[in-house]
C-alpha positions in Angstrom: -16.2 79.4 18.9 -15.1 82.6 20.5 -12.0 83.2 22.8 -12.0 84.7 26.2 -10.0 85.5 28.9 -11.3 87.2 32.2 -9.0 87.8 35.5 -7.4 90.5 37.7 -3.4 91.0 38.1 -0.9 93.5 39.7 -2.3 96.5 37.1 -5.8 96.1 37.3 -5.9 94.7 41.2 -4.2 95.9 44.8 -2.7 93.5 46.6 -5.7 93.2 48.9 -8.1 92.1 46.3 -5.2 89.5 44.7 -4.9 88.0 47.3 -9.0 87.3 48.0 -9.0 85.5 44.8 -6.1 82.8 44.6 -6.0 79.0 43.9 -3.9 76.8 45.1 -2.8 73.3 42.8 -5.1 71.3 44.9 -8.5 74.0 44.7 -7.9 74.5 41.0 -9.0 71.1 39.9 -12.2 71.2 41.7 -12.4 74.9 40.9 -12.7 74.2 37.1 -15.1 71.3 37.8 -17.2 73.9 38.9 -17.0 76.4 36.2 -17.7 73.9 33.8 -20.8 73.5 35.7 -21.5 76.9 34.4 -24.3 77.3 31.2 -22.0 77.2 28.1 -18.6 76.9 29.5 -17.4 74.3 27.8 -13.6 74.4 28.0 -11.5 76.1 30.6 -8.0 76.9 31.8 -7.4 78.6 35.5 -3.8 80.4 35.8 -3.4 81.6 39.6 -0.3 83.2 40.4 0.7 85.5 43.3 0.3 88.7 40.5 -2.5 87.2 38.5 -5.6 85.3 37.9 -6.7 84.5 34.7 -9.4 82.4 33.4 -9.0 81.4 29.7 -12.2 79.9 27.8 -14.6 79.8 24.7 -17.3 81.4 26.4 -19.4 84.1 24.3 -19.8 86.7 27.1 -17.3 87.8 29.8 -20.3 88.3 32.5 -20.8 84.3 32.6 -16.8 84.0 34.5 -17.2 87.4 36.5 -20.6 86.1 38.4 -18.5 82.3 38.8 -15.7 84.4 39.6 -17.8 86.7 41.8 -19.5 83.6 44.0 -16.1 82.8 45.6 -16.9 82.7 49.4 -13.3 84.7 49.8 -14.4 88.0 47.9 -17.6 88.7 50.0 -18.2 91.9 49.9 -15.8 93.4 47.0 -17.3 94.4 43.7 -14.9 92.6 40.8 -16.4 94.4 38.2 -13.9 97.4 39.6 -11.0 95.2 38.9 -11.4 92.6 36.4 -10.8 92.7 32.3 -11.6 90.9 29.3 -10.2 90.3 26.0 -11.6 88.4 23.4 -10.3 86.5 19.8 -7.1 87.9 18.8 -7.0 90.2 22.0 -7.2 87.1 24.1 -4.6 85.5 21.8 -2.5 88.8 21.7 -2.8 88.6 25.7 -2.0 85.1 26.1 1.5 85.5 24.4 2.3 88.6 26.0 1.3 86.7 29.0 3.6 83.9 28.4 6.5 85.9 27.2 6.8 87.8 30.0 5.6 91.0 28.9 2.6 91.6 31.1 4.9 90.6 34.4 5.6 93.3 37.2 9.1 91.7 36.4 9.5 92.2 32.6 10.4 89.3 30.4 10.4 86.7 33.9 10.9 83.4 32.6 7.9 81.5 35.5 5.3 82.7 34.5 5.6 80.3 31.5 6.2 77.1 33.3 3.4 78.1 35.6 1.1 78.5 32.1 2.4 75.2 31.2 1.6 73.6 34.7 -2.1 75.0 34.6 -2.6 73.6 30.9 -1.4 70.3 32.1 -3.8 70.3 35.0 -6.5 71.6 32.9 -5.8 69.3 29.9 -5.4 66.6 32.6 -9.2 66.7 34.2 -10.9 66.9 30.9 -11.1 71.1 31.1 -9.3 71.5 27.6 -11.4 70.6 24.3 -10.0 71.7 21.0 -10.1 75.4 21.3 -7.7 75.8 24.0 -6.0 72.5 22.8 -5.3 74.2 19.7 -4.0 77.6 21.1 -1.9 76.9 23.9 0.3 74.3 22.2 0.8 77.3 19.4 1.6 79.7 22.3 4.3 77.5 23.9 6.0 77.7 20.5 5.9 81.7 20.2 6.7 82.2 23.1 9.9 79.4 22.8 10.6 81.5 19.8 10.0 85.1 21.3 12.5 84.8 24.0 15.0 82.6 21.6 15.0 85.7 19.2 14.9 88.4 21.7 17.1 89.8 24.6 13.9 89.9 26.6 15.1 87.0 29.0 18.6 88.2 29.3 20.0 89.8 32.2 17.2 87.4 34.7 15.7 89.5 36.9 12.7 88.4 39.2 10.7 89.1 42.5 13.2 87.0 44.1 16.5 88.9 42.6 14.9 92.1 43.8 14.3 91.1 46.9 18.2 90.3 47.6 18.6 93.9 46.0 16.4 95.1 48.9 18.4 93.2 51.0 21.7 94.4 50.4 20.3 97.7 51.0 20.4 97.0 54.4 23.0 94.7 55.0 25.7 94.9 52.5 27.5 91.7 54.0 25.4 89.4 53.4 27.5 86.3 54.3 27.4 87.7 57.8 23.8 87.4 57.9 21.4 84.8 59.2 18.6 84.4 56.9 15.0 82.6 57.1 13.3 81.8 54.5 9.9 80.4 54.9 8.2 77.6 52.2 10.1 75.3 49.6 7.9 76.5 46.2 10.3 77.5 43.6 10.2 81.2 44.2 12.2 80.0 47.2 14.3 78.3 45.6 15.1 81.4 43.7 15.7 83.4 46.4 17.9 80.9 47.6 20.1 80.8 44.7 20.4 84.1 44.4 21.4 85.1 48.1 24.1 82.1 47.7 25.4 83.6 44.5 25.6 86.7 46.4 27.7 85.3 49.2 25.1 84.5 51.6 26.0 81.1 53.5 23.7 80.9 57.0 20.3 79.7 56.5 17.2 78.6 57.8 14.6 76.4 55.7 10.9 76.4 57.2 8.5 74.1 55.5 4.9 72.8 56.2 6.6 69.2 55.1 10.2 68.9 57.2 11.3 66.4 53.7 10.7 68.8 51.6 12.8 71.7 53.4 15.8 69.3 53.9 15.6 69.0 49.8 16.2 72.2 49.4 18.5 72.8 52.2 20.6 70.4 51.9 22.9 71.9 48.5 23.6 74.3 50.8 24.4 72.6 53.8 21.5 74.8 55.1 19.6 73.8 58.4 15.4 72.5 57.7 12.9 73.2 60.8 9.3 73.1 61.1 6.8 75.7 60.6 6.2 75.6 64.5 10.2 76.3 65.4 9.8 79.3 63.6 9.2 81.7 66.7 12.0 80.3 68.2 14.7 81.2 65.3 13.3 84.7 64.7 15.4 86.6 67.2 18.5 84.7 65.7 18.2 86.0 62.0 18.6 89.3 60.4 16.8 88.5 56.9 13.4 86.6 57.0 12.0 85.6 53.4 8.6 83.7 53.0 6.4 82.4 50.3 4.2 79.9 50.8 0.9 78.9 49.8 -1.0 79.5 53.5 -4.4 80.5 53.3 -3.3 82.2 57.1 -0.3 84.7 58.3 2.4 82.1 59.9 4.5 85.0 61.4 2.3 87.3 63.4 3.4 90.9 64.8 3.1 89.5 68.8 6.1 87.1 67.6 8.3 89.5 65.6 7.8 91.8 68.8 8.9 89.6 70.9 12.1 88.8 68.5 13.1 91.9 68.4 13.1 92.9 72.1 15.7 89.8 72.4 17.6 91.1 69.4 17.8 94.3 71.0 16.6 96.3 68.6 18.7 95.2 65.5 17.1 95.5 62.4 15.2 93.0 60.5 14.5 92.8 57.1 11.6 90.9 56.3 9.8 90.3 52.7 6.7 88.5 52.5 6.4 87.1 48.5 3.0 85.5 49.3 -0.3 85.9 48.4 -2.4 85.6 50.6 -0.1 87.3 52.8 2.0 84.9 55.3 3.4 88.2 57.6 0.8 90.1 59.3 0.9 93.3 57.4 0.5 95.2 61.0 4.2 94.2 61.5 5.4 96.8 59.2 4.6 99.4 62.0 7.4 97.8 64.6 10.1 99.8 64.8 13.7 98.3 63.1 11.6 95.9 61.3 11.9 96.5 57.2 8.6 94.6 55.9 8.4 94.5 52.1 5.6 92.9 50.3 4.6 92.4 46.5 3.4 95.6 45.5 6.3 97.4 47.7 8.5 95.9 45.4 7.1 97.4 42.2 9.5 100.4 42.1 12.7 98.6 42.9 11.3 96.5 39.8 10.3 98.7 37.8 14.2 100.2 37.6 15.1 96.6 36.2 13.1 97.1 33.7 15.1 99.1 32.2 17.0 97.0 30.8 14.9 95.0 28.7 13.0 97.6 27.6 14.6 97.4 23.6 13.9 93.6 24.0 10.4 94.2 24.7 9.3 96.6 21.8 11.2 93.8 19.6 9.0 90.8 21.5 5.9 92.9 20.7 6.6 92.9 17.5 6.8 89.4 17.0 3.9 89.1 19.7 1.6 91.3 17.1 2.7 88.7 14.1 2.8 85.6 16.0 -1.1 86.5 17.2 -2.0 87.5 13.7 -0.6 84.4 12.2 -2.4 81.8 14.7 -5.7 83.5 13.9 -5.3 83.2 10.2 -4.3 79.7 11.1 -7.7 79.5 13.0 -9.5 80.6 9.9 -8.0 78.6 7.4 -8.8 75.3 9.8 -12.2 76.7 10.0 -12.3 77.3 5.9 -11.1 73.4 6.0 -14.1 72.2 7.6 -16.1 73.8 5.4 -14.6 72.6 2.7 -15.1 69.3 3.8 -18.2 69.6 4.0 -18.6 70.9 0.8 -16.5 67.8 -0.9 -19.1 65.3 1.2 -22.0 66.9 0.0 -20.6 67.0 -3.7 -19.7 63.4 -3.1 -23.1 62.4 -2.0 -24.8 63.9 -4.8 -22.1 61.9 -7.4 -23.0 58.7 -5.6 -26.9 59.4 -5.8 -26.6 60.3 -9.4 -24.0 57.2 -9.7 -26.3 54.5 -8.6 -29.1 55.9 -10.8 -26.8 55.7 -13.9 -25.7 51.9 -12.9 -29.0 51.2 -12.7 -30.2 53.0 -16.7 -27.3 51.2 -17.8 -29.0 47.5 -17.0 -32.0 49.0 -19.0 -30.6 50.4 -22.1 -28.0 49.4 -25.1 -26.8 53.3 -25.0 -24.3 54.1 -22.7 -23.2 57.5 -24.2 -26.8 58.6 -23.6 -26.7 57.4 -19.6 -23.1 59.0 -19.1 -24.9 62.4 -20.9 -27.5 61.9 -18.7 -25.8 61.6 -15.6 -23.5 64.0 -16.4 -26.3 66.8 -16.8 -28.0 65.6 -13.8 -25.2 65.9 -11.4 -24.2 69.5 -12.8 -27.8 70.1 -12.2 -27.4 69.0 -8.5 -24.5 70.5 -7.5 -25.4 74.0 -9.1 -28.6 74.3 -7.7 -28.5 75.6 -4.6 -25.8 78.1 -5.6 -27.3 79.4 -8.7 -30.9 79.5 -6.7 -28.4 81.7 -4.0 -26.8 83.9 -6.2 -30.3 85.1 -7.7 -31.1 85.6 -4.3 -28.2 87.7 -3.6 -28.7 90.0 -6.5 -32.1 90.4 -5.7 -31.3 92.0 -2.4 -28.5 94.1 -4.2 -25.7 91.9 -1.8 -22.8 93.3 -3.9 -20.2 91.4 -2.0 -21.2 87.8 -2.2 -21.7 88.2 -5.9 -18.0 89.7 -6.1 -17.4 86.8 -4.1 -18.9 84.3 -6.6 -17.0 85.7 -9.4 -13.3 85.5 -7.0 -14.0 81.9 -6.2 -15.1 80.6 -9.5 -12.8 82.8 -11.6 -15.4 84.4 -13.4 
């Protein structure tokens, strides 16, 4: 059964297509119900991540997941076939790993992108979306990569979208314990963000959350203050540094309110990054004067000099990328050489117990059992080399050189 994946991500996609064609946890379920729906999709796993979407299955042709994909209601009017890629077999396999390791991120060698792998096989393995294909692959994917970033300095030296962005931020305000700071959603790209501001000495903050329990989680390590997505208007002219990443399908800081922030503020600046996809700052903010606005794909080239630093690591990772993808297929064809082999011992079997019963049976008739054991014995060599001998005359009859080399290899002719 083949292997496929098809999706978009930060290379092949802007940021205004990305974000057209995002599932959240509680759409994916019901999203893979319906491509299973689909004509010969039979298993399927949905990765959605604020730089990619993937879609990994056993489907023969990529043009069965770009029509599904292509039917959202969100990308009405955009043409996917500009963005989207496929790779199949080892490709896909070779993709999956480099996927997993870290070493297709716009933030080389970023360790989330494998627990969000992990979370999406779960969910798919969990609603029945994962047969034996994808059962058999991912599981060996979770171990290369485990061993990938054991083996290689491609983890070392963390960098992320969230440690850039307090690199942004310290571009502008190089005190950062003097600053009060926003950020907007609990997910853990939050959380990151969090951790790193506090490392870097940042100590005033404000948690915003959809869910007022879940912000007080997170704020209260750091003796931090939760409010409500609504209250968020009202703190805007008190911080310097707003931060948000949530999972809103609609902008929850519009440019009327940021206007309004900054007339109180009186014109001190405000950095703002918006991590989310779709987008939770109205991009039209970016043209207010003192306001720094930042999104994903602004923070490419900030990234992009981090990546310096693992960029030994990363030759060494696709090395063992190239051998780990290599191996599983060989794997792969040695488990499909097994069932054929199984088959083969069943039907050999078969024959030995047709010819087995027939012998039983001569022996309650006749006084000669060396003469029934020759008998059976020429009747089940008989059986069994029949339909090879009658294939191997075949073969040399229409001159196919390589089975007959073949023949000779397996039997040790």
């Amino acid at each position: 059964m083949p292997l496929l994946v098809c999706g978009i991500n930060h290379q092949s996609a802007p940021l205004t297509v990305r974000e057209k064609l995002v599932f959240t946890p509680e759409r994916t379920p019901l999203a893979l119900q319906s491509l299973l729906a689909e004509k010969a999709v039979n298993e399927a796993l949905l990765l959605s991540t604020c730089n990619r979407t993937e879609i990994y299955t056993t489907v023969d042709e990529a043009a069965t997941i770009l029509r599904w994909l292509s039917k959202q209601p969100q990308l009405s009017g955009i043409d996917l076939r500009s963005f989207c890629y496929a790779r199949r077999d080892i490709e896909m396999v070779r993709h999956v790993m480099r996927v997993g390791s870290g070493l297709d991120s716009m933030v080389l060698g970023e360790p989330q992108i494998l627990g969000q792998m992990k979370q999406a096989y779960l969910l798919a393995r969990r609603i029945g979306a994962v047969g034996s294909e994808l059962g058999r692959l991912f599981p060996a994917v979770f171990a290369a990569t485990k061993r990938i970033r054991s083996e290689t300095a491609i983890g070392a030296n963390p960098v992320s979208i969230a440690y850039a962005v307090v690199q942004l931020a310290k571009r502008i305000f190089s005190h950062l314990n003097q600053c009060q700071i926003l950020l907007i959603g609990a997910g853990e790209t939050i959380e990151l963000v969090f951790s790193h501001l506090y490392n870097q000495g940042a100590r005033h903050f404000f948690i915003a959350n959809r869910t007022l329990t879940r912000a007080k989680q997170i704020a209260e390590p750091y003796h931090a203050q939760a409010i409500r997505l609504s209250d968020i208007p009202t703190y805007l002219p008190k911080v310097d540094i707003v931060i948000s990443a949530t999972m809103s399908q609609l902008p929850l800081v519009g440019k009327g309110a940021v206007e309004s922030a900054l007339r109180q503020r009186k014109r001190r600046p405000l950095f703002m990054a918006d991590l989310a996809l779709p987008r939770d700052i109205e991009p039209e903010t970016a043209q207010l004067e003192d306001v720094y606005l930042y999104n994903i794909d602004d923070l490419q080239t900030l990234i992009a000099q981090n990546r310096q630093t693992r960029e030994a690591a990363a030759k060494q990772a696709e090395a063992m990328v190239e051998m780990q993808a290599i191996h599983y297929m060989r794997q792969l064809q040695v488990h499909k050489a097994g069932d054929t082999i199984r088959r083969f011992r069943e039907r050999v079997e078969m024959l030995r117990d047709q010819e087995l019963e027939k012998a039983l049976a001569h022996f309650q008739r006749t006084n000669d059992p060396k003469a029934v054991i020759a008998h059976f014995a020429h009747n089940l060599t008989n059986k069994i080399l029949h339909q090879p001998t009658t294939k191997l005359r075949q073969a040399a009859y229409e001159d196919q050189v390589q089975l007959l080399l073949s023949a000779k290899e397996l039997f040790d002719l």
